[in-house]
C-alpha positions as CSV (number, residue, x, y, z in Angstrom):
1,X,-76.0,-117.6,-10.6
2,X,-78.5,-114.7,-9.6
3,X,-81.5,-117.5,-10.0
4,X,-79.5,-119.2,-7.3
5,X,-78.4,-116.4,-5.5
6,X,-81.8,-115.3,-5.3
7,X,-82.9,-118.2,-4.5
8,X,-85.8,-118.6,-7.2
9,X,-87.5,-121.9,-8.1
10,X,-85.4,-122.2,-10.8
11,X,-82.6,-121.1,-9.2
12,X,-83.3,-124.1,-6.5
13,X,-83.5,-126.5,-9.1
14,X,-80.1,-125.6,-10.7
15,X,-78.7,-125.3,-7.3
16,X,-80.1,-129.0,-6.6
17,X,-78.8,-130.5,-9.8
18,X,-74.8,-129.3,-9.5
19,X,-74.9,-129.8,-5.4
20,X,-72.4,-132.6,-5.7
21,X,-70.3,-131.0,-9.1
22,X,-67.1,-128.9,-8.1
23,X,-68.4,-125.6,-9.3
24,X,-66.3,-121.8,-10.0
25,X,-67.2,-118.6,-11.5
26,X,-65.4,-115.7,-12.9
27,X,-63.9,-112.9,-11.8
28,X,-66.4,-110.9,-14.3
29,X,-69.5,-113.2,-13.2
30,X,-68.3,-111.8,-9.5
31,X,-68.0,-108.1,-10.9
32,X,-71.6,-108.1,-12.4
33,X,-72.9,-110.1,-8.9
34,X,-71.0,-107.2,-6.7
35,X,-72.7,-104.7,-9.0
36,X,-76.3,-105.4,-8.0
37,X,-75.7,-106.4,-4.4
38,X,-73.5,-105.6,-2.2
39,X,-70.2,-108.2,-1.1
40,X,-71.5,-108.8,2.1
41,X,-75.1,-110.6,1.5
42,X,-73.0,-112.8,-0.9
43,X,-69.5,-113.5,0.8
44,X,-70.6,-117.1,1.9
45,X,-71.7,-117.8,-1.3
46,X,-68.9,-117.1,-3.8
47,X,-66.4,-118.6,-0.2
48,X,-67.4,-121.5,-1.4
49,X,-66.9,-121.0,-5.3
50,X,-63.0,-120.9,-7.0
51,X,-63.1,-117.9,-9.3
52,X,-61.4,-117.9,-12.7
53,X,-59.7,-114.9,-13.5
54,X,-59.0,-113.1,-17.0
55,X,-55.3,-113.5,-17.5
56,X,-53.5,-113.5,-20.7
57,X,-54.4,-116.8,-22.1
58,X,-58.3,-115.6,-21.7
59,X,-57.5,-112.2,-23.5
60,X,-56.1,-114.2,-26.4
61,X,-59.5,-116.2,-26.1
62,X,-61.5,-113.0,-26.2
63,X,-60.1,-111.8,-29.0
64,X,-60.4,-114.7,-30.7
65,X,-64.2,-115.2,-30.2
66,X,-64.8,-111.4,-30.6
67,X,-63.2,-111.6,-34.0
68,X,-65.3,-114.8,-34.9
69,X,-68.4,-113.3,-33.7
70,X,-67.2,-110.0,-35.5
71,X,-66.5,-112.0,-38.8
72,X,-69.7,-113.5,-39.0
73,X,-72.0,-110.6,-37.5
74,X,-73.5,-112.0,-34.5
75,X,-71.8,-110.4,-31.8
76,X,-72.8,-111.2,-28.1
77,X,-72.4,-108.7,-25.1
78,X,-68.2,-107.8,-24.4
79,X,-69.0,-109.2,-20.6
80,X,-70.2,-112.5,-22.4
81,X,-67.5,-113.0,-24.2
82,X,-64.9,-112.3,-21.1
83,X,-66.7,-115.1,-19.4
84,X,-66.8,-117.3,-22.6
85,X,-62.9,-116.4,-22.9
86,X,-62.2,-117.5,-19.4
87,X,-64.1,-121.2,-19.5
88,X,-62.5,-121.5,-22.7
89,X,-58.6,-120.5,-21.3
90,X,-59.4,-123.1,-18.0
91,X,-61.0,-125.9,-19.7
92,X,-64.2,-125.4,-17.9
93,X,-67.8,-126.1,-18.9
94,X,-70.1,-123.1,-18.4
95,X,-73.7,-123.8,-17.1
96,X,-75.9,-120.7,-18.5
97,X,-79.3,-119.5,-18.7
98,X,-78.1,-117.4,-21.7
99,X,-78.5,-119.1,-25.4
100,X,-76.0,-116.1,-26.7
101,X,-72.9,-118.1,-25.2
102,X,-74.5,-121.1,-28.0
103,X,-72.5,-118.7,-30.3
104,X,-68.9,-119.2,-29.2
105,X,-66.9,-121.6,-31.1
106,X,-64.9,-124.3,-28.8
107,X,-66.9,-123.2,-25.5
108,X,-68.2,-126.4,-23.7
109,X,-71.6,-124.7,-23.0
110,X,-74.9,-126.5,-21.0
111,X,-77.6,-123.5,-21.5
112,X,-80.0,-124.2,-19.1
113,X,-84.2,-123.8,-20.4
């Protein structure tokens, strides 16, 4: 999302491939976005964009894959696996630069090279 945001080559290319796919985000995607920018530059962008939230069902998901992860020591970053936990808990299929999210048993994950 900050490729695209940014608007880097490959953020274009990622951009061009999903242009006709119904595409969200998280509400933790949009915390770490708002974080290094500020809401303004990015309001049209994430207008456009339904947002996933962590609710109950994707705390149950966290702690799942945290004890998984925790079980076989190869733990990802806490953020990761609040996002992994929310496409899990809505059925969604998370698009990622990031090979960590590879980890995280019954995510539908497309890491992107």
């Amino acid at each position: 999302m900050v490729d695209i945001l940014k608007k880097t080559k490959k953020g274009s290319e990622i951009a061009a491939r999903f242009r006709d796919s119904e595409l969200a985000t998280t509400s933790i995607c949009f915390y770490e976005i708002l974080n290094g920018t500020d809401e303004e530059s990015v309001q049209d962008f994430f207008s456009s964009l339904s947002i996933f939230d962590f609710d109950k069902k994707s705390a149950r998901e966290a702690s799942k894959i945290l004890k998984d992860l925790s079980r076989k020591g190869s733990l990802i970053g806490e953020m990761d696996i609040l996002i992994g936990a929310i496409c899990i808990a809505n059925d969604a299929k998370l698009i990622t630069l990031d090979k960590d999210f590879k980890k995280v048993k019954g995510l539908d994950c497309e890491i992107i090279d």
